[in-house]
VEXBA-775947 format. One record per residue (C-alpha): residue number from 1; residue in three letters; x, y, z. Coordinates in nm, 3 decimals, decimal comma. Example, Ala and Ser with C-alpha at 12.3 -4.5 7.8 and 13.67 -1.06 7.14 Angstrom:
[1; ALA; [1,230; -0,450; 0,780]]
[2; SER; [1,367; -0,106; 0,714]]
! end
This chain:
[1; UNK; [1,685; 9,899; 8,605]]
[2; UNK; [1,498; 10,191; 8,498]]
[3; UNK; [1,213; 10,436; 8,663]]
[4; UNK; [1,028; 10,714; 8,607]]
[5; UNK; [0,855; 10,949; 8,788]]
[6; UNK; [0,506; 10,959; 8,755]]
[7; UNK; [0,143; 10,978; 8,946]]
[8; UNK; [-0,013; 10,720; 9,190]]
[9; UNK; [-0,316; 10,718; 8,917]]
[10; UNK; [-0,008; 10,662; 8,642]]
[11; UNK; [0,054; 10,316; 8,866]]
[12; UNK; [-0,286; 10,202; 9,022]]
[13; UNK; [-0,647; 10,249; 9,021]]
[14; UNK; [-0,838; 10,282; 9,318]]
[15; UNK; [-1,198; 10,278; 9,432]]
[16; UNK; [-1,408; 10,304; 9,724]]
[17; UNK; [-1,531; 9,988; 9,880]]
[18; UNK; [-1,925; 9,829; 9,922]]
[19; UNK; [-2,150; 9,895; 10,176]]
[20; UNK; [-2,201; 9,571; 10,411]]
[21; UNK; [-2,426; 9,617; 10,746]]
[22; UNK; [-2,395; 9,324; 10,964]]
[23; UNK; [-2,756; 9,245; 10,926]]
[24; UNK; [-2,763; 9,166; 10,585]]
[25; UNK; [-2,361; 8,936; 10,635]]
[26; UNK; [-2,418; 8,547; 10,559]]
[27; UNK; [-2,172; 8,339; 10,726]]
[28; UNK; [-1,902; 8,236; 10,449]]
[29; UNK; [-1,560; 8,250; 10,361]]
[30; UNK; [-1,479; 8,561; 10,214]]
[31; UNK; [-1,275; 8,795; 10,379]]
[32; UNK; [-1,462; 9,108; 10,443]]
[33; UNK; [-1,157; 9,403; 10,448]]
[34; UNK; [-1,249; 9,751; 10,652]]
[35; UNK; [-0,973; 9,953; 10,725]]
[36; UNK; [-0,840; 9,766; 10,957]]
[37; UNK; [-0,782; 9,479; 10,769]]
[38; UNK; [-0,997; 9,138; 10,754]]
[39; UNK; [-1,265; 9,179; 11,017]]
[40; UNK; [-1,578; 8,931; 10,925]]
[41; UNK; [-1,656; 8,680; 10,655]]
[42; UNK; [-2,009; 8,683; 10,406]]
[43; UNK; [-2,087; 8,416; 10,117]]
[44; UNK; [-2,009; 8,657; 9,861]]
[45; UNK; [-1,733; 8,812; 9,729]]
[46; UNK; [-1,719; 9,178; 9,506]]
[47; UNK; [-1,356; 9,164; 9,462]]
[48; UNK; [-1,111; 8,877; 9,277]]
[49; UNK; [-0,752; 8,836; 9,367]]
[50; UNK; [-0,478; 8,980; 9,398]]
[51; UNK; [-0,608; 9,226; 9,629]]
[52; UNK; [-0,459; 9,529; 9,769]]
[53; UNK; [-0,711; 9,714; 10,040]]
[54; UNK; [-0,598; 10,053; 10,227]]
[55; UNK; [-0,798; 10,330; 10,475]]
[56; UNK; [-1,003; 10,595; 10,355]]
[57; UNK; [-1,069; 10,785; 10,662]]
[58; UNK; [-0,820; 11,018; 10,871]]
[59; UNK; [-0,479; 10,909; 10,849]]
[60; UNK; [-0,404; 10,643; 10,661]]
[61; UNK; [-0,102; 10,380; 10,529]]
[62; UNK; [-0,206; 10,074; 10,650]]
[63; UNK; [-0,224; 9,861; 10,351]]
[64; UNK; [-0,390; 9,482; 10,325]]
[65; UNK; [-0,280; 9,195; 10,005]]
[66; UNK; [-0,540; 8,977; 9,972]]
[67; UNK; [-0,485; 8,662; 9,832]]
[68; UNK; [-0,856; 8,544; 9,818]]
[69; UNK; [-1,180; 8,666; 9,654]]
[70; UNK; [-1,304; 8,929; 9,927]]
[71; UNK; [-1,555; 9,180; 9,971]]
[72; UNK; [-1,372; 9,563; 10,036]]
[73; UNK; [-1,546; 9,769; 10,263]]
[74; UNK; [-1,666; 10,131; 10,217]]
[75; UNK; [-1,448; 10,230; 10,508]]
[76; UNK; [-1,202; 10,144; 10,261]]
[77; UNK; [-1,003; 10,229; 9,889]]
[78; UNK; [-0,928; 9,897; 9,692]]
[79; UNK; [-0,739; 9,847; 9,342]]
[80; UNK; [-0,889; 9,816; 9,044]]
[81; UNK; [-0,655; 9,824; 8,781]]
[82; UNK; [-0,303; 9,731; 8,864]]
[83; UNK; [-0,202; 9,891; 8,494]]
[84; UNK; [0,009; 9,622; 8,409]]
[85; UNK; [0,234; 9,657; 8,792]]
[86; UNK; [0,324; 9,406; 9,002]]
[87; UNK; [0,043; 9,351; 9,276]]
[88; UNK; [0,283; 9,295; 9,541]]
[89; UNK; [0,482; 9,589; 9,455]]
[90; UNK; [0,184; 9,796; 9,462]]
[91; UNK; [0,113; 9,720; 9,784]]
[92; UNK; [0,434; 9,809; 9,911]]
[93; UNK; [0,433; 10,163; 9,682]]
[94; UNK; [0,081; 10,250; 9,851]]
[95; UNK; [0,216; 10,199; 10,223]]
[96; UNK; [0,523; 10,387; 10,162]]
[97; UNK; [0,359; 10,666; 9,945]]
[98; UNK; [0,065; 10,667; 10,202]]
[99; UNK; [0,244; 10,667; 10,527]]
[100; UNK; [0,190; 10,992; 10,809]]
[101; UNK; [-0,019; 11,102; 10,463]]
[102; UNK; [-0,324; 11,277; 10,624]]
[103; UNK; [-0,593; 11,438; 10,391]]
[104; UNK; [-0,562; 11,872; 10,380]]
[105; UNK; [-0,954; 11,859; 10,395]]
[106; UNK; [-1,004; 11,775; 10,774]]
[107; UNK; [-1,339; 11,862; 10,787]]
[108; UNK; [-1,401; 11,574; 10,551]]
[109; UNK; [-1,408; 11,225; 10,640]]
[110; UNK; [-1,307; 11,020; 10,339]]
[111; UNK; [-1,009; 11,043; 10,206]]
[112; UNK; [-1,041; 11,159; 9,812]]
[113; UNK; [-0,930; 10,858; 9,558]]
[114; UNK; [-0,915; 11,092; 9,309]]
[115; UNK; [-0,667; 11,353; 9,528]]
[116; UNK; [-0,441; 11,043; 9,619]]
[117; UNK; [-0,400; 10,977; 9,231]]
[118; UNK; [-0,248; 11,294; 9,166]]
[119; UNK; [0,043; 11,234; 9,438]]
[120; UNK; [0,392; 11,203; 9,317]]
[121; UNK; [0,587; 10,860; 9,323]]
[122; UNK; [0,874; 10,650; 9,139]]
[123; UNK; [0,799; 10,342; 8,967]]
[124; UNK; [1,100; 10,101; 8,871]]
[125; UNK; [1,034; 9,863; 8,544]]
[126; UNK; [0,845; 9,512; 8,605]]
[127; UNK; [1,099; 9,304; 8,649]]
[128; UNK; [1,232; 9,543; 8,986]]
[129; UNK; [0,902; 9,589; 9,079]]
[130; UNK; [0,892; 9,190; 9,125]]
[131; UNK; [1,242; 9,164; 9,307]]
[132; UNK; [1,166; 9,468; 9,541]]
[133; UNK; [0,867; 9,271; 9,634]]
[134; UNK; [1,023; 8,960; 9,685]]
[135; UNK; [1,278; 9,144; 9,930]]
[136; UNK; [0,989; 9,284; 10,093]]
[137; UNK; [0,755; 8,923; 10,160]]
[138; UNK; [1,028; 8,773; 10,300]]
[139; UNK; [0,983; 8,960; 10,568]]
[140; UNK; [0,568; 8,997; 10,530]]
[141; UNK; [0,534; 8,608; 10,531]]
[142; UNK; [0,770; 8,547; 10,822]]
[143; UNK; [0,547; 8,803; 11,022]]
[144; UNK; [0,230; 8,593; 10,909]]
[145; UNK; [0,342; 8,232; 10,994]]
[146; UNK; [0,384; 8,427; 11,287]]
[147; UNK; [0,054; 8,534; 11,344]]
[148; UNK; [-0,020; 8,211; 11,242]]
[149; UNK; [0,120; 8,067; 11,495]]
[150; UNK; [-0,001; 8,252; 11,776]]
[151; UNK; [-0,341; 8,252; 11,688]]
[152; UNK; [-0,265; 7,841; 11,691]]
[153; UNK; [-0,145; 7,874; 12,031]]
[154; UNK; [-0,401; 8,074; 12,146]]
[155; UNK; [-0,661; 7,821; 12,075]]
[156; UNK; [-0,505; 7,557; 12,265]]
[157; UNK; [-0,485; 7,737; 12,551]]
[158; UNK; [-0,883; 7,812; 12,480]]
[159; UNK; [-0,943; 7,462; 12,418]]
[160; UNK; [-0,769; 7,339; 12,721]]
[161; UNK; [-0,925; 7,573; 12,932]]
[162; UNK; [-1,277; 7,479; 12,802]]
[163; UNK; [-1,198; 7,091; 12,913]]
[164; UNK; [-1,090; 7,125; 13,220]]
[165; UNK; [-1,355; 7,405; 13,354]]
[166; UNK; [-1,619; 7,369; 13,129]]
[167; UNK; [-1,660; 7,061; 13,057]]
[168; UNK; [-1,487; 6,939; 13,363]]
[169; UNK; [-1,221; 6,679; 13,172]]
[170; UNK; [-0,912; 6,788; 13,361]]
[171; UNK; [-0,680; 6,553; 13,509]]
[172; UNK; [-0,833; 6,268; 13,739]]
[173; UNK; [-1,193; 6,383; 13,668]]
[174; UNK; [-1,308; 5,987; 13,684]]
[175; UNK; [-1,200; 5,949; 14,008]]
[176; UNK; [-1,382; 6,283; 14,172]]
[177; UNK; [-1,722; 6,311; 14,291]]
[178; UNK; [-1,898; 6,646; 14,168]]
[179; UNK; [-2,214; 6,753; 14,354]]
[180; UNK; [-2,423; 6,990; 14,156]]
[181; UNK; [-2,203; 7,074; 13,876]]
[182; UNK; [-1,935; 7,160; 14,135]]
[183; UNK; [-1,627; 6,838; 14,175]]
[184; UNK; [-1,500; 6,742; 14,529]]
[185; UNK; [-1,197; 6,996; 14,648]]
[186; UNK; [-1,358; 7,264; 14,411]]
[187; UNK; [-1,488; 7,640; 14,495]]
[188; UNK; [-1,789; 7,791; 14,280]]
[189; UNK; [-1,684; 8,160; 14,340]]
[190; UNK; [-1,857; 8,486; 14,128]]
[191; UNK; [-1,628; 8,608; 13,912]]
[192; UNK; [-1,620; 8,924; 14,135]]
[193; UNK; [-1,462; 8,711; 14,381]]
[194; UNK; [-1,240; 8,526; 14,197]]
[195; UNK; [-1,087; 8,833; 14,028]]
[196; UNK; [-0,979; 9,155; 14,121]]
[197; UNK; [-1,204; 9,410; 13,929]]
[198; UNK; [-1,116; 9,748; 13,858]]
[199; UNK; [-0,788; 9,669; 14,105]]
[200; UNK; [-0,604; 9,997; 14,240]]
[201; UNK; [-0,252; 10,004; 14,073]]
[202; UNK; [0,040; 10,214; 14,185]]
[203; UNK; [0,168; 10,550; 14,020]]
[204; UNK; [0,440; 10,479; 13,769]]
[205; UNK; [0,756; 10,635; 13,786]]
[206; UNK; [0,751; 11,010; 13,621]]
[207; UNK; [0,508; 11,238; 13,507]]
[208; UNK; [0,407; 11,024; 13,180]]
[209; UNK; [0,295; 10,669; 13,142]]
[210; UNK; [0,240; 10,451; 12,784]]
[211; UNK; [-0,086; 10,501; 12,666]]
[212; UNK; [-0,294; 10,209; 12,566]]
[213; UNK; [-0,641; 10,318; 12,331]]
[214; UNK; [-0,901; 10,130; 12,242]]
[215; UNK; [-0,773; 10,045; 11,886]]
[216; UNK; [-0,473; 9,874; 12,026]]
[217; UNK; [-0,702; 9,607; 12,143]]
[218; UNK; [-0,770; 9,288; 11,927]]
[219; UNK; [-1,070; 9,107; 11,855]]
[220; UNK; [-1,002; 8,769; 11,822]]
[221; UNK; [-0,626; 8,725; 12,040]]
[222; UNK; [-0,425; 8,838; 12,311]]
[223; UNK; [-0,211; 9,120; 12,146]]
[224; UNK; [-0,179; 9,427; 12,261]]
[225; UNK; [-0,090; 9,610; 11,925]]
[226; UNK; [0,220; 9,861; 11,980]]
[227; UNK; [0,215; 10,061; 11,680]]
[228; UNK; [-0,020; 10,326; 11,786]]
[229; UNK; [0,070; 10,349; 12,138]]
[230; UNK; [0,211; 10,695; 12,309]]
[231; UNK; [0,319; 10,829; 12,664]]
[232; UNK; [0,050; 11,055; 12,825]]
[233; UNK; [0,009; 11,232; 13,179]]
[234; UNK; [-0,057; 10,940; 13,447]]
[235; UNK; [-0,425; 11,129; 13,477]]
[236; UNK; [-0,506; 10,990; 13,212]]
[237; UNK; [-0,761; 10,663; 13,171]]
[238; UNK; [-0,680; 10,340; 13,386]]
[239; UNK; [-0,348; 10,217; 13,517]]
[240; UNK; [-0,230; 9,843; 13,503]]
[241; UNK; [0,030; 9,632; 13,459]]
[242; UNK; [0,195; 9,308; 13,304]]
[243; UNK; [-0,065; 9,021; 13,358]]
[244; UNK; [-0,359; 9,198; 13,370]]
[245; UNK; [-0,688; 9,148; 13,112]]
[246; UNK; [-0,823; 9,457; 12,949]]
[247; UNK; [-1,198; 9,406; 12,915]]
[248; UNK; [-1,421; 9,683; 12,663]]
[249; UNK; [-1,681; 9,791; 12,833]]
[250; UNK; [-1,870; 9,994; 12,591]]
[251; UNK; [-2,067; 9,894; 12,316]]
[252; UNK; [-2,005; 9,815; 12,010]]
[253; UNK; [-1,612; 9,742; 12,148]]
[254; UNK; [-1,776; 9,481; 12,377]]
[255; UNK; [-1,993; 9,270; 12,151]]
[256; UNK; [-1,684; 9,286; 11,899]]
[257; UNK; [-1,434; 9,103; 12,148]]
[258; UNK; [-1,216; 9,369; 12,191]]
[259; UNK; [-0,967; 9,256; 12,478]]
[260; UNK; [-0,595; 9,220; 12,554]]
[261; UNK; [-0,333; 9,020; 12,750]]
[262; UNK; [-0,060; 9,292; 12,894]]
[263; UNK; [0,286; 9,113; 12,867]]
[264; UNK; [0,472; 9,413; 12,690]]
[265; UNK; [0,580; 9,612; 12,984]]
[266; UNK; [0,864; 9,519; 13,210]]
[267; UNK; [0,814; 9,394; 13,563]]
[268; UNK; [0,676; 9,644; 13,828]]
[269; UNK; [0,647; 9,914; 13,495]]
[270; UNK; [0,227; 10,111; 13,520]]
[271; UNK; [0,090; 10,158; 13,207]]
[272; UNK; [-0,267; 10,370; 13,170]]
[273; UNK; [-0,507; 10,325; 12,895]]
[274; UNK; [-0,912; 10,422; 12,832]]
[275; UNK; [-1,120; 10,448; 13,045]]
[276; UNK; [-1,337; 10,220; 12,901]]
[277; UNK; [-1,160; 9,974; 12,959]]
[278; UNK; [-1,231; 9,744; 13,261]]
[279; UNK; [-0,893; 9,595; 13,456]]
[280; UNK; [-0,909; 9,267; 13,549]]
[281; UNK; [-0,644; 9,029; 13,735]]
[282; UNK; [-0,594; 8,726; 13,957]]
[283; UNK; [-0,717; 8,682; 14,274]]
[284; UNK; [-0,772; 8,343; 14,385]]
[285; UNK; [-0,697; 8,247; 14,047]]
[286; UNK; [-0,390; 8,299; 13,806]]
[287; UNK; [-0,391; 8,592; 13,566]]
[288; UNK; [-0,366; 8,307; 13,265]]
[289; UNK; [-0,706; 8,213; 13,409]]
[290; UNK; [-0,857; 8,493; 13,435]]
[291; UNK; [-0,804; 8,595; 13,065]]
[292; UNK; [-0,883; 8,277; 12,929]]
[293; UNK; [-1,228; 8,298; 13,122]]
[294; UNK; [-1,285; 8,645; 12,984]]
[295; UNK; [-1,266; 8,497; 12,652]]
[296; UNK; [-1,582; 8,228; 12,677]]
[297; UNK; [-1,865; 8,336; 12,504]]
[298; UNK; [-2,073; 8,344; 12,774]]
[299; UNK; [-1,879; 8,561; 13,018]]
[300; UNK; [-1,935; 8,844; 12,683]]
[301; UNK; [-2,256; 8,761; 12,687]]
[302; UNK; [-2,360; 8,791; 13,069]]
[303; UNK; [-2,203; 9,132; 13,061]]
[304; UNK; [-2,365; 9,225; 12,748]]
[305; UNK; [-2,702; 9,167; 12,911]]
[306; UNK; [-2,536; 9,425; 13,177]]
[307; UNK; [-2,525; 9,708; 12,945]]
[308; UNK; [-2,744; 10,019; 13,034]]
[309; UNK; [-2,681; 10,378; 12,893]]
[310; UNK; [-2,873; 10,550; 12,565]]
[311; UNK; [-2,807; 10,389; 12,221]]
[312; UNK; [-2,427; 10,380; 12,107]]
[313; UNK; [-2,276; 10,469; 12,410]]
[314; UNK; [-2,373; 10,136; 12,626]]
[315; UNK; [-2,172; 10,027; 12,895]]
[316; UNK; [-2,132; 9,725; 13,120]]
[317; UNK; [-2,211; 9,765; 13,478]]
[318; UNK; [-1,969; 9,614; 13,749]]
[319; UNK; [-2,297; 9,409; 13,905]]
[320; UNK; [-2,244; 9,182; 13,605]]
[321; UNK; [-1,952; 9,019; 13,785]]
[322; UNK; [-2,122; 8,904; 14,087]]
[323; UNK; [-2,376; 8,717; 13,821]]
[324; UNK; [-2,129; 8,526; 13,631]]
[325; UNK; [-1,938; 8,213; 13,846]]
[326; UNK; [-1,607; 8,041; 13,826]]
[327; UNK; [-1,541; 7,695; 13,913]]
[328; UNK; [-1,173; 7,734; 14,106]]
[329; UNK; [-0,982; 7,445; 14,079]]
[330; UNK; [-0,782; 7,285; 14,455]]
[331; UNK; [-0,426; 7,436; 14,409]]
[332; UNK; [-0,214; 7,155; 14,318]]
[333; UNK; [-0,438; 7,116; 13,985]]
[334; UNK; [-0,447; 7,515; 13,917]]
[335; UNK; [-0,074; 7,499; 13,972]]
[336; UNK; [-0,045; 7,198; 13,720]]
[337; UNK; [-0,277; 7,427; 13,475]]
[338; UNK; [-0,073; 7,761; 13,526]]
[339; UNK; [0,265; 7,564; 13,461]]
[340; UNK; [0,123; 7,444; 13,140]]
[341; UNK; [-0,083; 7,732; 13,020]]
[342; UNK; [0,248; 7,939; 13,087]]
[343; UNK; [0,439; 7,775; 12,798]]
[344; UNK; [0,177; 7,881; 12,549]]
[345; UNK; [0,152; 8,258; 12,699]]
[346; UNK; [0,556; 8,300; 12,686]]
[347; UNK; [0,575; 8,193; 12,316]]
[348; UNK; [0,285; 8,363; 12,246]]
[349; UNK; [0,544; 8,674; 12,380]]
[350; UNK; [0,843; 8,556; 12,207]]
[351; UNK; [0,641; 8,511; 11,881]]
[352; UNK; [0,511; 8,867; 11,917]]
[353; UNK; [0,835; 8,996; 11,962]]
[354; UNK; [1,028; 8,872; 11,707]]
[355; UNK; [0,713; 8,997; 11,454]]
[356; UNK; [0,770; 9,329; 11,587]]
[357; UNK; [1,136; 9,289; 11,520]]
[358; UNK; [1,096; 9,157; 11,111]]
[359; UNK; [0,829; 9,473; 11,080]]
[360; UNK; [1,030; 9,722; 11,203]]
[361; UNK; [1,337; 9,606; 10,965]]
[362; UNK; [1,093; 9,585; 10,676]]
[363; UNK; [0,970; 9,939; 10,720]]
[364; UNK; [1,374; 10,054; 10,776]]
[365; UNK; [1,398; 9,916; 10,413]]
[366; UNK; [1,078; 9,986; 10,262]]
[367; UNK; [1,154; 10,354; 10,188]]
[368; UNK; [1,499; 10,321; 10,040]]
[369; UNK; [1,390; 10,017; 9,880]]
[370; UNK; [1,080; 10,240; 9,709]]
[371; UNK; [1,315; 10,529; 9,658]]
[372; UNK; [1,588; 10,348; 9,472]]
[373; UNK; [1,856; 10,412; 9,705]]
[374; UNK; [1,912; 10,031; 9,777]]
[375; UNK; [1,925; 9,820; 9,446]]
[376; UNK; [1,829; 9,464; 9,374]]
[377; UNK; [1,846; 9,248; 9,117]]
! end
């Protein structure tokens, strides 16, 4: 097993990624990678796998592999030459070399390719390179079945959702009468009605509460994501807690989907977060239901019509809830829906957990796995 010490630009090559506005995006396959990972697909790709995609701006050390043609982003750096390394490996040398690194130029956006070629790092022969990486996607690919999984789950309980309110399939439909769109035994409530909006929640314990900001929120799932979240004085942003939906109320966060699910914190535990976020939670229906409801294209849409404010800055107003209805179920069929819809949310939690679990012992070996200190054969 030998290595050397050398430059990042002795291992990789890296380049700044291609300008794509959404107006000019045809709906494909390929992956289009920002900094944040995969977040849109166009018809073409610029880039051929293997692919290895990290930030450009601020901070950076998130790292993406690609295993598909894609299209890298100019938010982004992307390899171009792998010299002759192991892909994989690569990947893994970037997010170790690259994490807490922040550019010395703070006044400049982009991060400097050229600067991050000149930084120091070890590089083991090809064959360690290989079983370092192997070590390493063990862990990588259990996290993404993972994800996998969830995002599986999640459309279920979409899908279920959308047949028994929407399209008003639920249990014993053939058998009930419905009088302008709304079935015997059934409520048509605004959503302003049927949810608490904006709900007043109770001062956590102590001076400091976790902080939840804007990037934590996905735009496609559920997930709160925990890696960037900190304690902060209770003044600041919203409060909530476990069960509640976190809405985006601003634009472009809005029209992108941004929301989350809480289920992280522990029961009667306050946790504050932007204040553009709108809180919403059950009222005369169950929190499941009320997230799931925020997730139908047309609630979005309804508040997006809301929107007032000058250009970029956007928001929704609260009116926007008395426009949109809900069709609330007798309770002895939301009950039946809550019991089932509950399954999906608490694997959805378990599932979530045990990914945070396999990352955080991947990036406890990552380091002395890139270092040498551990060695594998």
């Amino acid at each position: 097993m030998n290595w050397r010490d050398c430059r990042l630009g002795d291992v990789v090559k890296l380049q700044r990624g291609h300008d794509l506005p959404d107006r000019v995006r045809v709906a494909g396959s390929v992956p289009v990678v920002s900094s944040s990972g995969i977040t849109g697909r166009h018809n073409v790709a610029k880039a051929e796998p293997p692919g290895v995609v990290t930030g450009r701006y601020g901070t950076i050390g998130e790292v993406f592999y690609i295993e598909e043609s894609y299209w890298p982003l100019n938010t982004a750096l992307y390899v171009v030459d792998f010299k002759d390394n192991d892909p994989r490996f690569v990947a893994y040398l970037l997010r170790s070399t690259l994490k807490n690194y922040k550019s010395e130029k703070a006044a400049v956006p982009g991060v400097d390719r050229n600067v991050l070629h000149l930084l120091n790092v070890r590089a083991p022969d090809r064959a360690t390179q290989g079983s370092i990486a192997a070590v390493l996607a063990a862990y990588d690919d259990l996290i993404e079945n993972n994800r996998k999984r969830i995002a599986l789950l999640e459309q279920a309980a979409r899908l279920l959702y959308r047949e028994w309110f929407v399209h008003l399939r639920f249990p014993g439909y053939q058998h009930v009468k419905v009088v302008d769109g709304v079935p015997e035994g059934w409520k048509r409530l605004p959503s302003s009605a049927a949810f608490h909006v904006s709900p007043t929640t109770p001062r956590g314990e102590g001076d400091e509460l976790t902080y939840v900001p804007m990037a934590a929120l996905s735009e496609v799932g559920m997930l709160i994501n925990k890696g960037p979240l900190e304690r902060r004085r209770q003044s600041a942003g919203v409060r909530f807690q476990s069960g509640d939906t976190l809405f985006a109320r601003i634009t472009p966060c809005l029209e992108n989907g941004k929301t989350g699910f809480v289920q992280f914190l522990a029961p009667g535990e306050v946790a504050c977060g932007s204040t553009e976020f709108i809180v919403l939670r059950g009222r005369h229906v169950s929190n499941y239901f009320v997230y799931l409801t925020v997730r139908q294209p047309d609630f979005r849409e309804n508040a997006v019509r809301s929107m007032i404010g000058s250009s970029g800055r956007q928001r929704v107003q609260p009116s926007c809830f008395d426009r949109y209805f809900i069709l609330v179920p007798p309770p002895h069929l939301a009950s039946v829906f809550d019991e089932t819809i509950e399954v999906v949310f608490r694997q959805v939690r378990t599932l979530d957990h045990q990914t945070q679990l396999l990352a955080e012992a991947r990036d406890l070996l990552l380091p002395r796995l890139m270092n040498g200190d551990i060695a594998v054969r």
